[in-house]
C-alpha positions in Angstrom: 132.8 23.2 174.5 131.2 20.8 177.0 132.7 23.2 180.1 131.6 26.3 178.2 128.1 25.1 178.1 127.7 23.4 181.2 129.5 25.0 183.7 130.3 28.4 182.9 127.0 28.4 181.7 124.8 27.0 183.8 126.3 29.0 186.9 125.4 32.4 185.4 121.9 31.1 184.5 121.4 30.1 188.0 122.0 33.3 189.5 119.7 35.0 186.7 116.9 32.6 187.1 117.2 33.1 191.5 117.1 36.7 190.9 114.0 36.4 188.1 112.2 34.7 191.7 113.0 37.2 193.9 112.2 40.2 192.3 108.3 38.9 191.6 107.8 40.6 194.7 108.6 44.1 193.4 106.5 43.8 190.6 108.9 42.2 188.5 109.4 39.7 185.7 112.1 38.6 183.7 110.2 40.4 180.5 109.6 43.8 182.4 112.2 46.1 180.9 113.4 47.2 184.1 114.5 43.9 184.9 116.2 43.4 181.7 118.2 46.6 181.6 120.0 45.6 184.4 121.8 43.1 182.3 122.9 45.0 179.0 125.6 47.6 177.8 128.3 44.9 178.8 131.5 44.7 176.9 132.3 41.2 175.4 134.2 39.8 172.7 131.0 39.6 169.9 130.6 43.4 171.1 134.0 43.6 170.0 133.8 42.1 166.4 131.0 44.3 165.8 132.8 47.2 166.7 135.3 46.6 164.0 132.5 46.1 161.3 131.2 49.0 162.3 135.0 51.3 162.3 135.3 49.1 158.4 131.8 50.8 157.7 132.8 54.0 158.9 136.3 54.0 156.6 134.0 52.6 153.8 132.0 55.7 154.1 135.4 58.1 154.8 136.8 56.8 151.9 133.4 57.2 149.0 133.1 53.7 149.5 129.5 53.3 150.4 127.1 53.6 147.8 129.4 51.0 145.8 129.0 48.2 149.0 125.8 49.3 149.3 124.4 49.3 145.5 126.7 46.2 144.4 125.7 42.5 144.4 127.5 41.2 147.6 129.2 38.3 145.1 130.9 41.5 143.2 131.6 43.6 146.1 135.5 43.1 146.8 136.0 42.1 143.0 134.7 46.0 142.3 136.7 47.2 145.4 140.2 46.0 143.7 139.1 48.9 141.2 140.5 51.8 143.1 143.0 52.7 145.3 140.7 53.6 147.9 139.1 50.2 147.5 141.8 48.5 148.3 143.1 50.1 151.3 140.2 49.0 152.4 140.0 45.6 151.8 143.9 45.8 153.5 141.8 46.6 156.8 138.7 44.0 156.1 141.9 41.3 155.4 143.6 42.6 159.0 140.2 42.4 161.0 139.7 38.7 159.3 142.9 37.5 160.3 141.7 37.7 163.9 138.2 37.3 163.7 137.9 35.4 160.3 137.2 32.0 162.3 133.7 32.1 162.0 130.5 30.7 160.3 127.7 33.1 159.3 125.3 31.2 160.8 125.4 28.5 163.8 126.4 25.5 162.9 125.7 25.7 158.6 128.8 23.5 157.8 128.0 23.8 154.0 128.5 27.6 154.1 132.1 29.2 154.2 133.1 30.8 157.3 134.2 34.5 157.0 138.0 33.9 156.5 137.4 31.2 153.8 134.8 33.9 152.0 136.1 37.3 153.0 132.6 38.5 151.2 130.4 37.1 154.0 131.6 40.3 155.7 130.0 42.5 153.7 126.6 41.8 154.4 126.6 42.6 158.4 128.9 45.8 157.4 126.3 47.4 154.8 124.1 47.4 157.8 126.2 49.8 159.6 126.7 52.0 156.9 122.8 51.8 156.3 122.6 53.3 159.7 124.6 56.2 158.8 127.7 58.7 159.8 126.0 59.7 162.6 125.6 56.4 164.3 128.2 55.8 167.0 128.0 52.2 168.3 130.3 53.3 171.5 127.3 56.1 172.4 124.6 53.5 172.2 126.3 50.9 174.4 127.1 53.9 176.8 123.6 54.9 177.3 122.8 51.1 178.1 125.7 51.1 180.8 123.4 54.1 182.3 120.6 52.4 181.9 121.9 49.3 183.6 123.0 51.2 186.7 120.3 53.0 186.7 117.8 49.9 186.5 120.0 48.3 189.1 120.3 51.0 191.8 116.4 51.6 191.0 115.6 47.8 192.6 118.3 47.8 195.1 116.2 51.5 197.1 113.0 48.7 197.4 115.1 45.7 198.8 115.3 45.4 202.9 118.9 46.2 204.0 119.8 43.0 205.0 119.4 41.4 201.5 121.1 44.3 199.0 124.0 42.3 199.7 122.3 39.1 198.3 120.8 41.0 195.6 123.6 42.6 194.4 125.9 39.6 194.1 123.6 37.6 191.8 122.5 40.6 189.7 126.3 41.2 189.2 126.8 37.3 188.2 123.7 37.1 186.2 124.9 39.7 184.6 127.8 37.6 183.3 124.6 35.4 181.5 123.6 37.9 178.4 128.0 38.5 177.9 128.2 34.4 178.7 125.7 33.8 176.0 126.5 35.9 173.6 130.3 34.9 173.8 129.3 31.2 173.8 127.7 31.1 170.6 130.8 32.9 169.3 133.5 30.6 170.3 131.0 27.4 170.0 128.9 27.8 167.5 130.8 29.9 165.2 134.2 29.7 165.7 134.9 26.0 166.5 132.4 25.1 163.7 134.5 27.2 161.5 137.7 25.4 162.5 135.7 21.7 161.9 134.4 23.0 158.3 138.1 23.1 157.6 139.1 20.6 158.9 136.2 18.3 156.9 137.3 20.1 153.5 140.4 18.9 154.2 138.9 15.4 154.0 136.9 16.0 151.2 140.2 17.6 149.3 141.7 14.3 150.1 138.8 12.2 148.5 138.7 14.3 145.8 141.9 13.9 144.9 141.7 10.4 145.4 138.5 10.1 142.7 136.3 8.9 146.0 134.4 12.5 145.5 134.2 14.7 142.7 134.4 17.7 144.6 135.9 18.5 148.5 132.7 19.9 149.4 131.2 16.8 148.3 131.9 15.8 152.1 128.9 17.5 153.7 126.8 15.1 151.8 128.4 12.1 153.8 127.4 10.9 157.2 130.7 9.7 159.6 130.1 6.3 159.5 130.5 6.7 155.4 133.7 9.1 156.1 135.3 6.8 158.6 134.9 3.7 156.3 136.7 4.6 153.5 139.3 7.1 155.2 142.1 5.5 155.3 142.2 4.3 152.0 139.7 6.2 149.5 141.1 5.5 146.1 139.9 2.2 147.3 136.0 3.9 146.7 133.8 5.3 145.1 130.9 7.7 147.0 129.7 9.6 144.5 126.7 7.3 144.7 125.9 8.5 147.6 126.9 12.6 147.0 125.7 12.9 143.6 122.3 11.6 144.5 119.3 13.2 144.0 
């Protein structure tokens, strides 16, 4: 996580924050929305997951599915799914998309929430938007028309700049375009995905001291600082924290 952040990181922001300085003289800012559409329509790996929430939307609405996601308390979404046949064909394909991006938190870094693969119904939130969005909407055509956009944007700067420093230009326009992808990606396999892996990894703990009567419940954990963990983890039928959990 530290390489992510520091290295991969801070090189792409470099080149994005040198280019931001050099283009002042073309009437240009980081804000103007010239300058930014040189650095979107990128494929990456969050791009990705969203793509397959918005194909699960589009079976949802294939298959009469919608107005039940849509018009059903999120809680009672899947249980009302396992209903029908069509229902559960497609929980088979929300199940398949989970078990290879399930690893990950609905929000940064919210231990006490379950991650997606530990709740499968924290899906259905971000795929109700799609299918608020409608048949029509195709997520491939929009991120298309930014790639235009983006070349477009980026040949549009490149007619004003002198000859002998295109060359310049376009080498740190094409790696700080790797900052909005970079970004984006970060947070997934930081924020999200490893957090995901530690919340399992502390409810494992907390199963332990629940079984041992430290805790009365596994998640009982979050409510523990590591100095209180690490005291009583090698031997927690040896203690008793609830005094410290259960308080209000």
């Amino acid at each position: 996580m530290w390489e992510i952040h520091f290295l991969g990181m801070n090189v792409s922001y470099a080149a994005f924050m040198l280019l931001e300085d050099l283009v002042k003289p073309y009437d240009l800012t980081s804000e103007s929305p010239e300058f930014q559409n040189m650095f979107r329509g990128f494929d990456n790996h969050v791009f990705q997951v969203d793509r397959k929430l918005w194909e699960l939307a589009r079976e949802a609405t294939e298959k009469g599915l919608g107005d039940l996601i849509l018009n059903t308390p999120v809680e009672a979404v899947i249980g009302k799914l396992e209903e029908s046949k069509a229902g559960k064909e497609w929980l088979n394909s929300l199940h398949d998309m989970l078990e290879v991006d399930g690893w990950r938190m609905v929000r940064m870094m919210d231990f006490n929430e379950p991650y997606w693969l530990e709740d499968p119904s924290s899906v259905i939130s971000p795929v109700r938007a799609f299918i608020k969005k409608g048949g029509d909407y195709d997520l491939d055509e929009v991120t298309g028309k930014l790639a235009k956009e983006r070349e477009k944007a980026i040949a549009h700067l490149l007619q004003k700049v002198p000859d002998d420093e295109k060359s310049w230009f376009e080498a740190l326009i094409k790696l700080g375009g790797k900052t909005s992808s970079y970004s984006e990606e970060h947070d997934l396999y930081c924020e999200l995905y490893c957090h995901a892996v530690m919340r399992r990894g502390f409810l494992g703990i907390g199963k332990r001291f629940a079984e041992a009567g430290a805790l009365d419940k596994p998640d009982d954990i979050f409510f523990l600082n590591p100095d209180e963990v690490e005291r009583v983890l090698m031997g927690p039928e040896f203690h008793k924290l609830q005094y410290i959990a259960n308080r209000k």
